[in-house]
C-alpha positions in Angstrom: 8.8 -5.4 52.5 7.9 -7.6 55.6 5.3 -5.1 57.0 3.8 -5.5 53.4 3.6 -9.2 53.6 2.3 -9.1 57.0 -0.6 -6.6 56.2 -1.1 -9.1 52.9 -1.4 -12.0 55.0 -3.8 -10.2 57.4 -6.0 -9.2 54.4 -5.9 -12.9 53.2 -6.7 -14.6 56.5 -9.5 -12.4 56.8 -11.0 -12.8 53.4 -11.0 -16.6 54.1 -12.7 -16.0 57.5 -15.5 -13.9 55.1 -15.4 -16.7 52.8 -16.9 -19.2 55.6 -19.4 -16.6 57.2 -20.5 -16.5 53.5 -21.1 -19.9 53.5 -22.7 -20.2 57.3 -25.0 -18.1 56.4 -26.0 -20.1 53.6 -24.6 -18.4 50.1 -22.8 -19.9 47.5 -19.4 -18.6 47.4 -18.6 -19.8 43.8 -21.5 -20.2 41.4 -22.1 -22.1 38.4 -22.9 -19.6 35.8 -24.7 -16.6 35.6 -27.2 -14.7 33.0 -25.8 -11.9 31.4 -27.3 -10.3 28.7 -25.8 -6.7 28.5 -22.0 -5.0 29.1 -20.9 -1.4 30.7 -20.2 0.0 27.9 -22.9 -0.8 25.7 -25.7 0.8 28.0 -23.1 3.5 28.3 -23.1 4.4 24.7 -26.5 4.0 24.2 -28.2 5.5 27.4 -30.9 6.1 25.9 -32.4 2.6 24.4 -31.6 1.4 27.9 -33.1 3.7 30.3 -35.0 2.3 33.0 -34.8 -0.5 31.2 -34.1 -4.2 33.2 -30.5 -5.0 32.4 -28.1 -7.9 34.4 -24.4 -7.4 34.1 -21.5 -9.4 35.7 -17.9 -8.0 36.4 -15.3 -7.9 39.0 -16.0 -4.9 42.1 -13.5 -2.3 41.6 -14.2 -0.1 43.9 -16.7 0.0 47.1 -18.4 3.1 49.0 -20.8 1.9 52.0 -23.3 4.5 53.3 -25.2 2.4 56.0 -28.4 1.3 54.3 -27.0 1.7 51.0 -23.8 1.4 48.9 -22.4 2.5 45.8 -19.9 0.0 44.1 -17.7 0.0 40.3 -17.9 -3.2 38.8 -15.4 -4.1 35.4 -16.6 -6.1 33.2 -15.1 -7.5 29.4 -15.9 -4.2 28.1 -15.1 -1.5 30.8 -16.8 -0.4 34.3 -20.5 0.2 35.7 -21.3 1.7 38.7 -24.0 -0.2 40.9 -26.4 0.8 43.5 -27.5 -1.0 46.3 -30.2 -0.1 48.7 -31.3 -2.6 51.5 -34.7 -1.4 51.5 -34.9 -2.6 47.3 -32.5 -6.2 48.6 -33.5 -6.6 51.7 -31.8 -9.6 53.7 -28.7 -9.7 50.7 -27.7 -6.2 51.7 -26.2 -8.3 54.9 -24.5 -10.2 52.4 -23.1 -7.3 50.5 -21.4 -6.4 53.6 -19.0 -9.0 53.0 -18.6 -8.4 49.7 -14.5 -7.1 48.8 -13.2 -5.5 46.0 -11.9 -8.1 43.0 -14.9 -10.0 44.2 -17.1 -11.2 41.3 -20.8 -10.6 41.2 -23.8 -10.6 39.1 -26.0 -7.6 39.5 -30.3 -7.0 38.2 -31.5 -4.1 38.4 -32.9 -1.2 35.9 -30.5 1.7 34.2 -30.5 5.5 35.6 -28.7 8.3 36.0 -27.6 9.6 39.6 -27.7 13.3 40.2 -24.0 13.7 39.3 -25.1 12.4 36.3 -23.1 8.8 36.0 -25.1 6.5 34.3 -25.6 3.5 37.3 -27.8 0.3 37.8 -29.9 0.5 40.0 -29.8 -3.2 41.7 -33.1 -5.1 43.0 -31.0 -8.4 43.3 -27.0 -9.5 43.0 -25.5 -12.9 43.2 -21.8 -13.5 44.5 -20.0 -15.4 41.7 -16.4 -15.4 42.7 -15.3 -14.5 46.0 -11.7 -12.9 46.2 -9.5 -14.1 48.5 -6.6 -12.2 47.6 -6.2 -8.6 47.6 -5.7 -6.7 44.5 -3.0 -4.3 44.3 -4.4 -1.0 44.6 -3.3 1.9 42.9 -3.0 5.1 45.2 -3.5 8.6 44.5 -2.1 11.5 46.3 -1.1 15.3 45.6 2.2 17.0 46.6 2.6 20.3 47.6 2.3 22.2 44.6 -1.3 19.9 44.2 0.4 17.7 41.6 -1.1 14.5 41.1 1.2 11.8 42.3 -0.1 7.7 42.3 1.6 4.9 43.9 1.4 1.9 42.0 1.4 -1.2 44.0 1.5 -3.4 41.0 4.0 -0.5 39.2 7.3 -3.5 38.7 7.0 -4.8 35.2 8.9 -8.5 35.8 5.9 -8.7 38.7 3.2 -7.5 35.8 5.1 -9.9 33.2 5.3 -12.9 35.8 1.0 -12.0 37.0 -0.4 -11.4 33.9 -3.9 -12.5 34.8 -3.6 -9.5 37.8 -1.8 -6.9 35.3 -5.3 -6.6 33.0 -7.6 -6.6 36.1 -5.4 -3.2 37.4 -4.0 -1.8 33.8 -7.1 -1.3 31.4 -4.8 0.2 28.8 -2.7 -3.6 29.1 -6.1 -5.0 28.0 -6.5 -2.5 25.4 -3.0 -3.7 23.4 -4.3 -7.2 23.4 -7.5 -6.3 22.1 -6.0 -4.9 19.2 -3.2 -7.2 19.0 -6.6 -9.6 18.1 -7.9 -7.3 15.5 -4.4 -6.9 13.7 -4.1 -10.7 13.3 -7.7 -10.8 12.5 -7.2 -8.4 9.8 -4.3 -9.8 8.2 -6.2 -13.3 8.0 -9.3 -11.0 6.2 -6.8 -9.4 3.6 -4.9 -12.7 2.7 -8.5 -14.6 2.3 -9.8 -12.1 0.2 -6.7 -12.9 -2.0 -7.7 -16.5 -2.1 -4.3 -17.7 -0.2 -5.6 -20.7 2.1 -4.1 -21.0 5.8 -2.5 -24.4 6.6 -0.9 -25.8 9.3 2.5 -27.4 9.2 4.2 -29.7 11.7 5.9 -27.9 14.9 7.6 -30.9 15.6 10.4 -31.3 12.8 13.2 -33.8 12.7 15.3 -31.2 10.6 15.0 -27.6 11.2 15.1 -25.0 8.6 13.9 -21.7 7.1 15.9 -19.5 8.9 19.5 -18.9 10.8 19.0 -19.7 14.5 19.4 -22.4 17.5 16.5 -25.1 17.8 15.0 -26.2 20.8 15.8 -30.2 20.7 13.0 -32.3 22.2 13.1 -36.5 22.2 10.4 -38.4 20.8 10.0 -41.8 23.2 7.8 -43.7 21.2 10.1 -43.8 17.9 13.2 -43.0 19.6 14.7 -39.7 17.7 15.1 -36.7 18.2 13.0 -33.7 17.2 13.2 -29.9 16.7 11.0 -27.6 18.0 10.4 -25.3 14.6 12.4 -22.3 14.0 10.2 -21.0 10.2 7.6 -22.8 8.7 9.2 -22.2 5.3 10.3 -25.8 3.7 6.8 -26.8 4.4 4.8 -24.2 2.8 7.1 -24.4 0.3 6.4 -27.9 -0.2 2.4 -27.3 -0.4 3.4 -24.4 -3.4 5.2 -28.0 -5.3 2.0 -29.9 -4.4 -0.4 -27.1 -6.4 -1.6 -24.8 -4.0 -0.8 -21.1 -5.7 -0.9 -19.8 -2.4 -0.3 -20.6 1.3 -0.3 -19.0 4.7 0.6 -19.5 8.3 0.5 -17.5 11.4 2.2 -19.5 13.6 4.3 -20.2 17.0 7.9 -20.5 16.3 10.9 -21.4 18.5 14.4 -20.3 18.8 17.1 -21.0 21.3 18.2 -17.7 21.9 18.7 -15.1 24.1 16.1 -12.5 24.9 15.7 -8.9 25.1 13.5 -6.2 23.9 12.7 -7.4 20.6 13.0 -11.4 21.1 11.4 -14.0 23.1 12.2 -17.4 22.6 8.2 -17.9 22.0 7.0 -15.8 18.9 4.0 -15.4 16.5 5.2 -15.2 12.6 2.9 -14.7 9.5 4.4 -16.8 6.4 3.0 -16.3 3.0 4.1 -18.0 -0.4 2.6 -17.0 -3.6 3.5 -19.2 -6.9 4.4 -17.4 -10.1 5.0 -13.9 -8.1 8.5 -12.3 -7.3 10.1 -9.6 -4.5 8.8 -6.4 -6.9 5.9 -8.1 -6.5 5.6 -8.8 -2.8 6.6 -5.2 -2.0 3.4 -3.8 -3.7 1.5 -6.8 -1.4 3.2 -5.5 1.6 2.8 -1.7 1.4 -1.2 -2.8 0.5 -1.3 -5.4 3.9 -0.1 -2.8 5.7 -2.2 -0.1 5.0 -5.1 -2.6 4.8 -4.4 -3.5 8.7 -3.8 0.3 9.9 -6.9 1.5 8.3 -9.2 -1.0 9.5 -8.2 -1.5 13.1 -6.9 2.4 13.7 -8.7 3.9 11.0 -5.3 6.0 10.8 -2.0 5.1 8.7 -0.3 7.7 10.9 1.4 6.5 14.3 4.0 7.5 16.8 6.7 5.1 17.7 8.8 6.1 20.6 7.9 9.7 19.9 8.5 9.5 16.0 6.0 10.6 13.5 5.7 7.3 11.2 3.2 6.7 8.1 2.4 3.8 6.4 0.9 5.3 3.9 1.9 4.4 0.1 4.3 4.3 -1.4 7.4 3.2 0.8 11.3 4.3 0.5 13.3 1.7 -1.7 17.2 1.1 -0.6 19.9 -1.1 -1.5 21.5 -3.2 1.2 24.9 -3.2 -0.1 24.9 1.0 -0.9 23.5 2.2 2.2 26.6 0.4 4.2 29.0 1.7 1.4 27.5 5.3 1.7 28.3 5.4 5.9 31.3 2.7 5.4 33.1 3.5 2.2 33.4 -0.6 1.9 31.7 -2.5 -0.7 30.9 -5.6 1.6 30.7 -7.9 -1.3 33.6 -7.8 -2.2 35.4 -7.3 1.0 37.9 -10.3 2.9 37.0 -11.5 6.0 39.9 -9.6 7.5 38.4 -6.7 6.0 35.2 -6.9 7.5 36.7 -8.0 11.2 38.9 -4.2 10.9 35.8 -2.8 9.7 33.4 -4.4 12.8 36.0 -3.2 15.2 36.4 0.1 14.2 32.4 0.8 14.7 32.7 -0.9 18.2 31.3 -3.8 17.7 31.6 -7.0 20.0 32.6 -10.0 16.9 32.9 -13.7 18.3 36.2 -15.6 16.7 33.7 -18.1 14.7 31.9 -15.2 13.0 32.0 -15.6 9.0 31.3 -13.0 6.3 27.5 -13.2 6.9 27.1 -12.6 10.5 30.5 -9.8 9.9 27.7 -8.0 7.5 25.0 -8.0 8.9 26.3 -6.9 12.5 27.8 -4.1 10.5 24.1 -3.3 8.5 22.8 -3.3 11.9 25.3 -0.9 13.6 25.3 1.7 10.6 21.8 1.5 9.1 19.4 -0.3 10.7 18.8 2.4 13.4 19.2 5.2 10.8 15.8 4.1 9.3 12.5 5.5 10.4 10.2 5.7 8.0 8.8 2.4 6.6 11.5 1.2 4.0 12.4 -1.8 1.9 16.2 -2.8 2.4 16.7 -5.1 -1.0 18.9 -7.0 -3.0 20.9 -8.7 -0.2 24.4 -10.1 -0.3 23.9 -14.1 -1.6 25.9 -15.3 1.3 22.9 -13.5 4.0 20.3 -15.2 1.9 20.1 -19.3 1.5 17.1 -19.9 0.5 16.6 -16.6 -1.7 16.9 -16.3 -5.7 20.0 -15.0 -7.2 19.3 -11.5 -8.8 18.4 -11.4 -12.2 20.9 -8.5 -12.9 22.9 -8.2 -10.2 26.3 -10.5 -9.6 26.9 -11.8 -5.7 23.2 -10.3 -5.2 19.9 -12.5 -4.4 16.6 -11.1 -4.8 15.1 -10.0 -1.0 14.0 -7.3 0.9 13.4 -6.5 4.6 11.0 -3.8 5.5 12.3 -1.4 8.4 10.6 1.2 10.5 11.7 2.8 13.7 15.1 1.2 13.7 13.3 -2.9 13.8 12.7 -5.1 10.9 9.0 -6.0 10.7 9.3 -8.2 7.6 11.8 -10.4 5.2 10.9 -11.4 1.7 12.2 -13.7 -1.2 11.6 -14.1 -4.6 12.2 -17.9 -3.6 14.8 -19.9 -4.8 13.3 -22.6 -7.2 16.4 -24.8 -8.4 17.1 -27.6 -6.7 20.5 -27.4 -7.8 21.5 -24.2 -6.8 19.6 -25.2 -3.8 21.9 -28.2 -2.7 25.0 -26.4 -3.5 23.6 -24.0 -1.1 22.7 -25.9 1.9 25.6 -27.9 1.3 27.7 -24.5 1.8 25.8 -23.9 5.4 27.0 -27.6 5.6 30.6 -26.2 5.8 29.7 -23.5 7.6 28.1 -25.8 10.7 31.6 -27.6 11.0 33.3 -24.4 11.1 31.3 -23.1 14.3 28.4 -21.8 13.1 25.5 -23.1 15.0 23.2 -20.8 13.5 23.8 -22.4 10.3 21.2 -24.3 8.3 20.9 -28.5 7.7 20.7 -30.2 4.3 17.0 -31.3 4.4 17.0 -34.0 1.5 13.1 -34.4 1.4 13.0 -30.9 1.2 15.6 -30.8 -2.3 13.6 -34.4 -3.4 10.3 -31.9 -3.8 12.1 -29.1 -5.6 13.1 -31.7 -8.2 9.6 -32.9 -8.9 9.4 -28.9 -9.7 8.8 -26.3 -7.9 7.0 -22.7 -9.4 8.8 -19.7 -9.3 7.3 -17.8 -5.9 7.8 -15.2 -3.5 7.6 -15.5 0.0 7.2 -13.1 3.1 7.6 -13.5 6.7 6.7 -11.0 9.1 6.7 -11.3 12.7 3.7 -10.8 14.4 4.8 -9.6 18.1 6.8 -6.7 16.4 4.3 -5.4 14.4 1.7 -5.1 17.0 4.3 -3.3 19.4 4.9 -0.9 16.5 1.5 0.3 15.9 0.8 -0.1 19.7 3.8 1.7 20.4 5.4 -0.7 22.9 9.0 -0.6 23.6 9.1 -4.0 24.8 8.1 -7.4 23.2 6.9 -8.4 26.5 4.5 -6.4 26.1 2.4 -7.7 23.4 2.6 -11.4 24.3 0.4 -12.9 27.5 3.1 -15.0 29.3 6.4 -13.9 27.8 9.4 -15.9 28.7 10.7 -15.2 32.1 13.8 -15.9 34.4 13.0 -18.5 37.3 12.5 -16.4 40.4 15.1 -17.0 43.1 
């Protein structure tokens, strides 16, 4: 490890000692701006139209071979890689310059489209300009073969909390990195098309919130100087769009960053993306339909496909989905009917299937660690779970047939939940008993529990349309149809330990 830092330090001293012959000999070492009017992969695709023709590009080098008098060179830019040709006889004095050049320098290139006898499609350069100069190294991947010829590349860049921590160098090195955030773009992008064409309108709702609500988890707690309280980071955006559903909008939306002061792992970062929706005078039969159509809507458009492999399993999101209750599919792997079960009941029933239970967990958190344990994995198909136990759901309707039951669903596939629905709760009454409940359940331990938010019960009593909503979170679905195992691995600058 020292050697490497040694040899590092050598590179960098030396690329600074470039940086000022550069600049004695009169270039500019970081420009302004540059004129580009064409990327790598257009002329690529389209050889033809752009043969011969006068084309300037711009792009990081990638790769450099010097043959005296002339050099070839790979430059990436936005949309992939072009290799250049430079001949001093065509730059004259600026070859001298190109001597200097490294690779993950940045330059601008002119020059006309051809083909080299191999074949690659190339430009031809009659002038460059430096735009960037490097002074730090890339790491460099390294290809070898074993004995047997197998192909064997060491990966300087190869630790993922390094890749996490250096984002900005992970999509210079790892094209395919670039490639998930490209469509992580179109996926939101095509969500926002399909809701529009619906007619639902996207709002924005405060992220500072002096109660938090909408879901079970921790806040974030921030202090406001100026008026002197404190404030929550948001964990949902639900009261609030809920609240715009009272005020006469039939239908709201929100893609949004939510907080929650938890720990992290695979699936969770304390930073997230969430799509909430809330439709007036629909319910959760409903919102299933709207789902399964979302879905396909976003699979076809940006993967033309509704056929994907997660983790090696075959998944389809084609139409129509599986439909299981909550409360049979633990009694089918259990034998125990969980709503009407005793706490003591469910405590035996979490410790016989190994799971870790804290003293302060109730009946809620006892059934839903035991859901997760028995069925949640089992699921790989895309399914909607429905008709949860009342005490799992707060804020969701009771079920218009079906005692101790509210009305919800979560959609599972591969084992993860990619989205929770309601058909919402609507009576301010129920509502208060409700929170009031969570209330109790706060002052027993629970710090997951959710606050009585008056202003939010003052706008239910002014009347509030029956509704469904839907949450789905963002960072999960895009590591399902991307087929990423890890939630870092969908967001930019994921949450990270401080480095010792």
């Amino acid at each position: 490890m020292e050697n490497n830092l040694t040899d590092i330090n050598v590179l960098i001293k030396r690329r600074y000692e470039e940086l000022e012959e550069l600049k004695n000999k009169g270039a500019e070492t970081f420009a302004y701006s540059y004129d580009v009017d064409n990327y790598s992969e257009d002329i690529k695709s389209n050889f033809e139209k752009y043969e011969n023709k006068d084309v300037k590009l711009a792009g990081r080098i990638m790769t450099i071979r010097r043959m005296g008098k002339a050099s070839f060179a790979h430059i990436m830019d936005h949309k992939g890689r072009m290799q250049v040709y430079l001949k001093k006889d065509d730059i004259g004095e600026s070859y001298d310059l190109f001597r200097l050049m490294d690779i993950g320098d940045i330059i601008g290139v002119d020059g006309y489209v051809f083909k080299t006898k191999t074949g690659e499609i190339s430009i031809h350069v009659k002038s460059f300009k430096l735009l960037a100069k490097s002074l730090r190294p890339l790491p460099i991947a390294k290809e070898v073969e074993d004995e047997q010829g197998n192909k064997i590349v060491f990966d300087q860049f190869a630790d993922k909390e390094l890749r996490y921590r250096q984002r900005y160098v992970d999509l210079v090195v790892n094209p395919q990195v670039k490639d998930v955030f490209i469509k992580r773009s179109k996926i939101v992008t095509a969500i926002r098309k399909f809701l529009d064409s619906k007619g639902y309108l996207e709002v924005e709702t405060p992220v500072l919130q002096p109660i938090y609500g909408g879901a079970s988890a921790r806040p974030f707690v921030t202090h406001h100087n100026a008026l002197d309280i404190e404030l929550f980071l948001r964990i949902a955006d639900e009261l609030y769009l809920k609240r715009l559903i009272v005020g006469g909008f039939d239908g709201v939306y929100e893609i949004s960053k939510d907080f929650r002061n938890e720990g992290m792992d695979r699936s969770h970062n304390p930073e997230f993306t969430m799509l909430e929706l809330y439709v007036a005078y629909k319910d959760y039969f409903w919102m299933m339909e709207l789902v399964e159509e979302l879905f396909e809507q976003i699979c076809k458009t940006v993967f033309n496909t509704t056929d994907f492999v997660y983790e090696d399993k075959q998944i389809s999101f084609a139409r129509p989905w599986k439909r299981i209750s909550y409360v049979d599919s633990i009694l089918d792997r259990t034998g125990m009917n969980v709503i009407n079960a005793s706490e003591n009941d469910l405590r035996g029933l979490a410790k016989n299937l190994g799971i870790e239970i804290d003293g302060l967990f109730g009946n809620a958190k006892l059934i839903d660690e035991i859901f997760s344990k028995v069925v949640e994995s089992e699921i790989v198909q895309p399914t909607f779970v429905v008709d949860y136990p009342l005490v799992l759901s707060p804020l969701a309707k009771k079920h218009r047939a079906k005692e101790g039951l509210v009305e919800r669903f979560e959609a599972y596939v591969a084992g993860k939940e990619i989205c929770n629905a309601f058909t919402e709760l609507n009576d301010p009454v129920d509502q208060r008993k409700r929170f009031e409940e969570q209330a109790r359940m706060r002052d027993a331990g629970d710090e997951e529990a959710q606050q009585v938010d008056d202003d939010f019960l003052r706008s239910m009593e002014y009347g509030m349309p029956p509704m469904a909503g839907l949450g789905i979170g963002i960072d999960r679905l895009v590591m399902l149809l991307t087929n990423q195992s890890s939630i870092r691995d969908v967001i930019f600058f994921p949450q990270m330990k401080p480095q010792v």
